[in-house]
N, C-alpha and C positions, 0 to 999 in steps of 0.2 A: 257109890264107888269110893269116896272119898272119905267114907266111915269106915269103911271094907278095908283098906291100905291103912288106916291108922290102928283098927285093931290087929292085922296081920303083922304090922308091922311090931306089934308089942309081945304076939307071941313067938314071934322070930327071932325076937332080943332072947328071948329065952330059951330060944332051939340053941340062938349062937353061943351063948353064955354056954350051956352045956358042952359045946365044942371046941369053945377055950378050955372050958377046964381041964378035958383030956386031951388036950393040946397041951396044957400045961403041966400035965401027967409025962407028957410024953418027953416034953421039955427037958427033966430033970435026967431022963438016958439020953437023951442027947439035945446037944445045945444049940442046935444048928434051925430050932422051930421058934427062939423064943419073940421073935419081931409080928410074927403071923398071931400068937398066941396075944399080944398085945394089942394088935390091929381091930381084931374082935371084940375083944373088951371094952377098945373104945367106938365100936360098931354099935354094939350092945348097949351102952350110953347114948348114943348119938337116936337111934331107933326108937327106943323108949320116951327121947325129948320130944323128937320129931311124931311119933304117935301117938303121943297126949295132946298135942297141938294140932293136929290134926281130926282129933276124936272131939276136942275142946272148943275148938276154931269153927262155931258154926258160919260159915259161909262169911267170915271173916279174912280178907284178903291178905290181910299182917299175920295173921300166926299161919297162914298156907303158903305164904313166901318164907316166913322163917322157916315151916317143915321142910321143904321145899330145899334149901339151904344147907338145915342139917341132914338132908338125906344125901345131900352134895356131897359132903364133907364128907361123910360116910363112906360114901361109893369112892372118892378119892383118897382117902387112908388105906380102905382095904386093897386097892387098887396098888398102893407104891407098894403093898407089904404081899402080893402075888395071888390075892384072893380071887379071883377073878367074879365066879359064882354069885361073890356078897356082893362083888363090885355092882354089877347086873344088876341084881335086883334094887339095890339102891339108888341106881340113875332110871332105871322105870319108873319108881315110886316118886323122884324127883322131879319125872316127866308126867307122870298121873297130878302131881300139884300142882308143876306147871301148869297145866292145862286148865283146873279148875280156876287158878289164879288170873290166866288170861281170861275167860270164858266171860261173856255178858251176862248181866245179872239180870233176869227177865222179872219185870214189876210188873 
């Protein structure tokens, strides 16, 4: 599961990124979008950190609390900037590392 969320999460940076851009399309008619277009952007940054370290982090408790962190951060930028949707998915995925992060390591 915890492979599963770090590649979705890298192809998501990519769905997002697609939807800044015509966010930022959209921007230049009117100016009234340009904080949201920015929020993703660094959405889209923050995703790609956090699901390489997650994909990279085998069963590594330090890069799943950093994922963990930056999906934090994620969910709370798009959050101040009205995203809701990105918000979501970002505090799941921050809860899916949570979870591995606590979980017992069975020897």
């Amino acid at each position: 599961m915890r492979v599963l969320v770090g590649a979705f999460s890298v192809i998501l940076a990519f769905v997002a990124m697609i939807q800044s851009c015509a966010s930022g399309v959209m921007t230049v008619v009117d100016l009234s979008n340009f904080g949201s277009a920015m929020a993703i952007m660094i959405l889209c940054i923050l995703f790609v950190i956090a699901g390489i370290l997650a994909l990279a982090g085998n069963s590594s408790r330090v890069a799943l609390t950093f994922a963990a962190i930056f999906y934090t951060i994620a969910g709370v930028v798009v959050l101040i900037a009205g995203n809701w949707i990105w918000a979501i998915i970002s505090f799941v995925f921050a809860i899916i590392m949570i979870y591995y992060v606590a979980k017992p390591i069975n020897n």
